[in-house]
C-alpha positions, -999 to +999 in steps of 0.1 A: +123+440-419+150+459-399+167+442-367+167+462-337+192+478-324+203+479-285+232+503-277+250+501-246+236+536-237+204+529-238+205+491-224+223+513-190+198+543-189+170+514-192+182+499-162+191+535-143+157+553-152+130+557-142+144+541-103+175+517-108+166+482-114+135+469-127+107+461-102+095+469-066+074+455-042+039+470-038+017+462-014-017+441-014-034+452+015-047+492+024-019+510+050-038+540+059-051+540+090-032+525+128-060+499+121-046+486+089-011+486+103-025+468+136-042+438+113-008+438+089+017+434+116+015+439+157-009+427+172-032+410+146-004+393+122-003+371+153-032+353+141-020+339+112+013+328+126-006+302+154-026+290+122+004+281+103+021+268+133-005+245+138-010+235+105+017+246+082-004+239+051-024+268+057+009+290+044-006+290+014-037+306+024-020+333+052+010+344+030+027+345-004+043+314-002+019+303-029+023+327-057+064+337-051+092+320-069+133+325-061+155+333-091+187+316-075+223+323-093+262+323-080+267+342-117+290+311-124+278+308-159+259+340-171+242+339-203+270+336-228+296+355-208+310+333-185+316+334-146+311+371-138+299+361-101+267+368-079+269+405-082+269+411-123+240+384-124+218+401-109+204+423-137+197+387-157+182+375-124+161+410-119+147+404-162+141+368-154+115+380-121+100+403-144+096+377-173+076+357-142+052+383-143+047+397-172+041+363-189+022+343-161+017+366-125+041+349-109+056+369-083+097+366-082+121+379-061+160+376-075+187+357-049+225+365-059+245+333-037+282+352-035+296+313-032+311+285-058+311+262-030+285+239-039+276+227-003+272+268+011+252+271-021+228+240-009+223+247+020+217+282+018+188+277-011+178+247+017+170+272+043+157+295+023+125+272+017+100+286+037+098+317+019+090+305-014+067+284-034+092+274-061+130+277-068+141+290-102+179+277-106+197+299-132+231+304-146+254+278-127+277+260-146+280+225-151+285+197-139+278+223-105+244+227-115+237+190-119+245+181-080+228+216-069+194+209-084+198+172-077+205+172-041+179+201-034+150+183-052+158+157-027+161+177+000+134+201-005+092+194-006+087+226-028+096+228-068+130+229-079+137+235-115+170+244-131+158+261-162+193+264-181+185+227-184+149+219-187+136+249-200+153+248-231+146+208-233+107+215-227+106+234-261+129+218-279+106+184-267+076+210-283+088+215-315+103+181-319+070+169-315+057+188-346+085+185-363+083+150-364+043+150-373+049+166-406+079+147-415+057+115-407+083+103-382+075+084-346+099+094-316+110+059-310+121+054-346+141+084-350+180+089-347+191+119-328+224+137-325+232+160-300+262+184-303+268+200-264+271+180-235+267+203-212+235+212-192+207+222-215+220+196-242+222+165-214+184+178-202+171+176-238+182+141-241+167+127-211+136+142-216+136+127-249+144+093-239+112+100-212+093+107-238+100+079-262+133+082-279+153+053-275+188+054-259+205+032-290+193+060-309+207+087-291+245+099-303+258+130-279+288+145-293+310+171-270+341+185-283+360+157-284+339+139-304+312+111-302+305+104-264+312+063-268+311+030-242+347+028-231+359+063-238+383+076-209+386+110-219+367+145-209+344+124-192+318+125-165+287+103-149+262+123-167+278+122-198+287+087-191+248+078-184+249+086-223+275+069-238+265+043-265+281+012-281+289+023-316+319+030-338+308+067-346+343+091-339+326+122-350+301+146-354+307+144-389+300+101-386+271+105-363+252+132-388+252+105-416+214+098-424+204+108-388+173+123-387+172+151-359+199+174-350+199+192-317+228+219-313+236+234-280+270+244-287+284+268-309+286+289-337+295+269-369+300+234-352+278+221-382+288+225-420+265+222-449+282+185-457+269+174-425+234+186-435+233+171-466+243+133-452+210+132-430+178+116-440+152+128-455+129+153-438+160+161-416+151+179-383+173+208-371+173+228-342+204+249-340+201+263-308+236+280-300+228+319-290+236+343-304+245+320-337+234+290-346+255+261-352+243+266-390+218+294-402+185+279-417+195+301-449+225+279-451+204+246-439+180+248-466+209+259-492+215+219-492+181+204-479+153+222-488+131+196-468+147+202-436+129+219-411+150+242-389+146+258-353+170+284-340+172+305-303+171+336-321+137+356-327+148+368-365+141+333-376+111+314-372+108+291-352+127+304-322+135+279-293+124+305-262+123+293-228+098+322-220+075+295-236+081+271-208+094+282-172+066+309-163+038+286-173+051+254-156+055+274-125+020+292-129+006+255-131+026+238-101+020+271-079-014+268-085-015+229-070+012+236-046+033+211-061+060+198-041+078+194-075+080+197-109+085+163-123+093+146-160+054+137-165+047+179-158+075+186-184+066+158-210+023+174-204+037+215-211+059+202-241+022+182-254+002+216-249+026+238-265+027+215-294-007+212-294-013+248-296+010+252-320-012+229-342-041+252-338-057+285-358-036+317-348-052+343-332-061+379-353-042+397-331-009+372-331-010+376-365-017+414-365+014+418-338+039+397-360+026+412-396+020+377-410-005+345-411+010+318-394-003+287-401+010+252-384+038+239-406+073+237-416+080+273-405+056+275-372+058+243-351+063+262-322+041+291-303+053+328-304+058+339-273+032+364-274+004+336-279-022+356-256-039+318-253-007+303-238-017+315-204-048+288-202-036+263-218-003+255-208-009+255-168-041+234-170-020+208-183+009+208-158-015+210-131-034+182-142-003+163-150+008+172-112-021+161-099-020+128-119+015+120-107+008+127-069+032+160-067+000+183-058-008+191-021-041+209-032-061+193-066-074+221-083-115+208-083-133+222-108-108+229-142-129+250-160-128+278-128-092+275-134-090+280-168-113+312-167-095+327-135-061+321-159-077+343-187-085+373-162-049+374-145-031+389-175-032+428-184-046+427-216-031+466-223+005+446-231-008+425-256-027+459-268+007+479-268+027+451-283+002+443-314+009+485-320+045+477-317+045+453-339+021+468-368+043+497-367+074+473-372+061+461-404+045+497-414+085+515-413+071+547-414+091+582-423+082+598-389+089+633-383+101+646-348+089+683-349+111+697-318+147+685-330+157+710-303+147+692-272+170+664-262+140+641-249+126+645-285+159+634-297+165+602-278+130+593-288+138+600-324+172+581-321+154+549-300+126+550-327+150+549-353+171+521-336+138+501-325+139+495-356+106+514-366+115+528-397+134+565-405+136+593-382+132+628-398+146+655-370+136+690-376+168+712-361+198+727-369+227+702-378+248+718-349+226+722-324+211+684-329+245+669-327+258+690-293+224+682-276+230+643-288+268+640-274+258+659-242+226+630-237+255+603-244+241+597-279+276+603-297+272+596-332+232+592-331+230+621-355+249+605-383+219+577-380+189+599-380+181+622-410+183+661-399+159+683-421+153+722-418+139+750-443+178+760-452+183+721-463+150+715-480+147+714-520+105+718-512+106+749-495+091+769-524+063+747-528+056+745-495+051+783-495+029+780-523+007+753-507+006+776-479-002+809-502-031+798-519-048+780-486-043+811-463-040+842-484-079+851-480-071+847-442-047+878-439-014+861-445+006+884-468+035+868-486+060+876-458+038+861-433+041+828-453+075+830-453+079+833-417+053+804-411+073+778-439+108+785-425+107+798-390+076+780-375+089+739-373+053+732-363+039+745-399+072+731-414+068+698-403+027+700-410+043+708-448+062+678-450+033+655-439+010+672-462+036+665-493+042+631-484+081+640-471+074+620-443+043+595-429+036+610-397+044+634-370+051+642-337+055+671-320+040+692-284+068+682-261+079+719-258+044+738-264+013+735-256-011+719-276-037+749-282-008+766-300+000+736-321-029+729-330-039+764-339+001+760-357-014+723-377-044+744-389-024+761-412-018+731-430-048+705-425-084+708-415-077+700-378-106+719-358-142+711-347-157+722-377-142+689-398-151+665-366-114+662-357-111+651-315-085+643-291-085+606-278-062+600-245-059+563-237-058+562-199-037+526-186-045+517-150-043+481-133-048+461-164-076+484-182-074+506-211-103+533-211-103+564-237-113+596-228-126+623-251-125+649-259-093+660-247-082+688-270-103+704-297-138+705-291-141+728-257-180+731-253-193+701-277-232+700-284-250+662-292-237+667-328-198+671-317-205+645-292-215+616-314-186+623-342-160+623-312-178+586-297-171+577-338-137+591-337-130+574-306-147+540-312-120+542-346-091+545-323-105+515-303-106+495-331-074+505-345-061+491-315-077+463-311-105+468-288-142+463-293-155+499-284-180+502-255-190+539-257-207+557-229-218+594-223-210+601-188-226+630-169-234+635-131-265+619-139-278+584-149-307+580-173-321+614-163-323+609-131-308+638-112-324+659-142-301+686-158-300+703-188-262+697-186-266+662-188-299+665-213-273+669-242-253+633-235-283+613-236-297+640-267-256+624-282-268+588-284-302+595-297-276+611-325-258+580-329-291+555-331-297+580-363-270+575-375-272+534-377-236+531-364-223+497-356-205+501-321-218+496-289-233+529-269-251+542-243-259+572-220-263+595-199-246+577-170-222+584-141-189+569-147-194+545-120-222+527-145-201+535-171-169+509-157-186+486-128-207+457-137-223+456-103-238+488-108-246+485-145-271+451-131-292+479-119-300+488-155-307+459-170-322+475-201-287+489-211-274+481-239-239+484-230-228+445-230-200+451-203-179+479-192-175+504-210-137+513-226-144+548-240-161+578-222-175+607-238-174+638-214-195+665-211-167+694-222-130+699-227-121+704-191-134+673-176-120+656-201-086+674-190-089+668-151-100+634-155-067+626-172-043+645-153-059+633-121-057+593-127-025+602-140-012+622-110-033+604-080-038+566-098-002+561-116-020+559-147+000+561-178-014+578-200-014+576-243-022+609-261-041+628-266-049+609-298-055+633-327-079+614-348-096+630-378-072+648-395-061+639-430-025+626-418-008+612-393-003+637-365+005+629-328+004+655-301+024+649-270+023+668-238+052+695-229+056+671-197+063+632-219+096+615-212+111+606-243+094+571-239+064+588-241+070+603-271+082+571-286+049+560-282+033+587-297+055+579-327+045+540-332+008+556-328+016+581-355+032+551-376+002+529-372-021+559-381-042+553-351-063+582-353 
């Protein structure tokens, strides 16, 4: 599999486009009308202030006190790159808000503190305590960050949680658990070395010890050495609290027949010698980023029976603290914990084990292109685990509850687990598990329009995504000036450049072409023109030969012409049921609509093979399809003969014996809202529906282009599904993102 690539250029124009930064703030009331703004602020917001004066508990209820958390940094200790200060931490601070919400709606706001005085920094985070439900501590160095997150859990009745430190020891507490399951080991037996006394590496060990592991047992090693009773040098109290009476020097002594190894330090600091003087069933987790202390290919060079944890997500068992700090947060939030404490830690580490231990999902396994199956390579959850979400908070909550840190008991735990399930927007996990099948797929894709530079930054990102080969259609010359003036310098060396004057096939493309359109007027010299001028009917010509696996193309004409252009080539008109499928995104709901490009005026015939075109692409991407036939009318009621023909569509369909779920005539409002579909109790539509059918070609079209334009929607497509290859029309209007995602379509052969 091919590692993806991240180019300076492209990390800065992520951050620059499409608005600099990476989230806003929307708001969650209306702001229309003078009444709005009179119950939002002056005079009714007056109202809510007397309540929580009176009883500040009620905060929770008035405000979003409840469901915001602070991302706090000086920048003293930025990811691996050192004291770069409050202002070049705030992109990391920005990605770790977003990480809050994208993995566990947590609201987050990031808080740069321009100080290294750790009293201003107290105090500041101290007064800052109304605002927030939770404080996120992140990226101060050590021992700083020890006193910081000390002193403000004592000061403070809201959760404080340094994640640097306990993040990383919550899932390294995870897969220790498993680890230690199938090697048959107990966690009060066990001898552990740590290498890294810094934060994260002084947090692992005491949750350890909390959990079981006895202190005797327990070797930390810094850079001087074995951390010993009566050792004077590079030493501090909390390395001190973990000083042992033994005559272990070294790392080297202390690795002889210990059984786990726990690296936060760096690159190297273990050598295969070490490895082989452990016990049997040796534990490793080799957590230094970006290289571990010793690669597992290296580990298991020496001790095949070792089982072996990194922090990078090219090996398994990656050691991600996206695992732990949205989810103990979610769960604390949700009890208004006044902190997270060692018994809510030690209960997320049990859960994430736990789940670890279960059957994957289909659609984990479908997003990372293999089975995984609890054991030596998978004792710890991917990231992507769509079940993590209600199962992990459930279990901090409770264990909040059970420990006295909740000011609200969540009652009834089954509500809670449910209204969990519904918070996440199950289009990411959708758009991921595409990403990922197109990962494994490394398909030959061909960019059609090597002459637009938005074409060419997509081709360049797919290529560097690490999605397989791009094939750019253009001239050498012109592909390279249109790269350096995007910033791309050198991107044309990396993607392959094919035209008609470099091709060995163009002769037998022109033959191809010959015998299918000779009895339709084309003369010889037509052909010709077609197979080397037109880079439409080129590109078709590769697809067809198998020169490439899919296509994209439409960003610079519209997609009547192309179509008409792809003709040529395939069987891609109405006549061979070929339809256009546009997946329309919008708050956390994927509905298709079709058709949206071939079939202008379809009858009940057309109708039904564009729901079974459609209800494919569903399932190609993971969706149970729900199809209805949407008119002005619902169940003949207004009646209309241009409604007649979508109910006259499903009576098609119930000939036809397919095996989706349909129904219709209906208005769309029957179609998408459960309230209204209880009025038809005899529908067979088991919930809303995810794919509408429209009456003609230009509903389709303003439907689209008026979520898009009016709702935000983003929009996927149209799909082209039916067509004997993998062909993706985008619209003259996509940003090169969006033609990127046409292209992992086109890989996974969506339509």
């Amino acid at each position: 599999m091919s590692k993806t690539r991240v180019t300076p250029e492209e990390a800065l124009a992520f951050h620059l486009e499409p608005t600099p930064g990476k989230f806003e703030i929307t708001a969650t009331v209306p702001m229309t009308t003078q009444r709005d703004l009179s119950l939002a602020y002056s005079p009714g917001v007056a109202v809510p202030c007397e309540a929580i004066f009176a009883n500040p508990e009620t905060a929770y209820d008035y405000t979003n006190k409840g469901n915001l958390v602070a991302v706090i940094s000086n920048g003293t200790a930025v990811l691996g790159l050192g004291n770069l200060g409050a202002l070049a931490s705030k992109p990391v601070m920005e990605g770790k808000a977003v990480l809050f919400k994208r993995f566990a709606d947590v609201n987050s706001i990031d808080v740069e503190l321009d100080t290294e005085d750790t009293d201003a920094f107290i105090n500041a985070v101290k007064l800052m305590g109304p605002t927030f439900g939770g404080i996120n501590l992140e990226d101060i160095k050590a021992p700083e960050c020890f006193i910081i997150e000390q002193r403000l859990k004592e000061e403070m009745d809201i959760p404080v949680f340094h994640d640097d430190q306990h993040g990383t020891a919550v899932i390294c507490a995870a897969g220790l658990l498993n680890a230690l399951h199938i090697s048959g080991k107990k966690i009060e037996d066990v001898r552990i070395v740590l290498n890294g006394a810094g934060a994260a590496g002084i947090a692992c060990l005491e949750l350890l010890k909390a959990m079981g592991a006895k202190h005797q047992n327990c070797i930390m090693c810094d850079t001087k050495g074995v951390i010993y009773q009566g050792r004077a040098e590079g030493m501090n109290q909390w390395k001190s609290a973990h000083a042992v009476a033994t005559e272990l020097r070294t790392l080297e002594d202390a690795m002889k027949d210990a059984d786990v190894f726990l690296g936060v330090s760096v690159k190297g600091a273990v050598t295969q010698a070490m490895v082989e003087s452990m016990a049997e069933n040796p534990v490793i987790f080799a957590m230094a980023n970006p290289d571990p202390e010793i690669t597992p290919e290296e580990a298991h060079e020496v001790r095949p029976d070792a089982i072996v944890a990194t922090g990078r997500s090219d090996y398994p068992n990656q050691v991600n603290n996206v695992l732990g700090f949205p989810y103990l947060f979610r769960g604390a939030l949700d009890i208004n914990a006044r902190a997270i404490n060692d018994e809510m830690k030690i209960a997320c580490a049990h859960a994430l084990a736990n789940l670890a231990r279960e059957d994957v999902p289909d659609e984990v396994a479908l997003a990372y292109g293999k089975n995984l199956t609890f054991g030596r390579d998978y004792i710890i959850p991917t990231p992507f685990d769509p079940r993590l979400i209600h199962r992990v908070p459930p279990a901090v909550a409770q264990a909040g509850m059970n420990t006295g840190a909740a000011r609200r008991p969540i009652i009834d735990m089954e509500a809670y687990e449910l209204s969990l399930k519904s918070r996440m927007d199950p289009t990411a996990s959708i758009l991921r598990g595409i990403n990922a099948r197109a990962r494994a797929n490394q398909a030959r894709m061909i960019f059609a329009e090597g002459d637009d530079p938005r074409v060419l930054r997509a081709a360049v990102m797919y290529q560097r995504a690490g999605l397989g080969k791009a094939l750019v259609v253009g001239r050498e010359d012109d592909v390279k000036s249109k790269l350096e003036a995007a910033g791309l310098e050198g991107a044309h060396r990396e993607v392959e450049i094919v035209n008609a004057a470099n091709t060995n096939h163009l002769e037998t493309y022109k033959q191809f072409l010959y015998d299918r359109l000779h009895r339709r007027g084309f003369d010889a010299q037509d052909i010709h023109r077609l197979a080397a001028r037109d880079r439409h009917v080129f590109s078709a010509l590769m697809l067809q030969h198998g020169h490439g696996d899919g296509l994209v193309t439409g960003a610079t004409r519209k997609s009547a012409h192309i179509l008409d252009r792809i003709n040529h080539v395939f069987n891609a008109d109405k006549e061979h049921g070929v339809a256009g499928i546009t997946a329309v995104l919008n708050k956390g709901r994927i509905v298709f609509i079709a058709d949206t490009i071939v079939n202008e005026w379809p009858d009940e015939e057309d109708l039904a093979n564009i729901a079974e075109r459609a209800a494919t692409v569903a399932q190609n991407m993971g969706l149970e399809p729900r199809v209805a036939f949407v008119s002005f009318s619902t169940f003949g009621y207004p009646v209309s003969e241009r409604a007649e023909k979508m109910a006259k569509a499903a009576d098609v369909l119930d000939q036809r014996g397919v095996s989706f779920e349909y129904e219709g005539e209906m208005t769309v409002d029957v179609a998408l809202n459960t309230l209204a579909q209880d009025a038809y109790p005899f529908s067979r539509l088991t919930g809303p529906a995810n794919i509408l059918i429209v009456p003609a070609r230009h509903s389709a079209s303003i439907s689209v282009k008026l979520m898009q334009e009016m709702a935000g929607a983003t929009v996927i497509g149209p799909i082209l599904a039916g067509v004997d290859g993998s062909i993706q029309i985008c619209s003259t209007v996509s940003t090169a993102n969006d033609i990127l995602n046409m292209a992992v379509l086109a890989a996974c052969k969506v339509g």
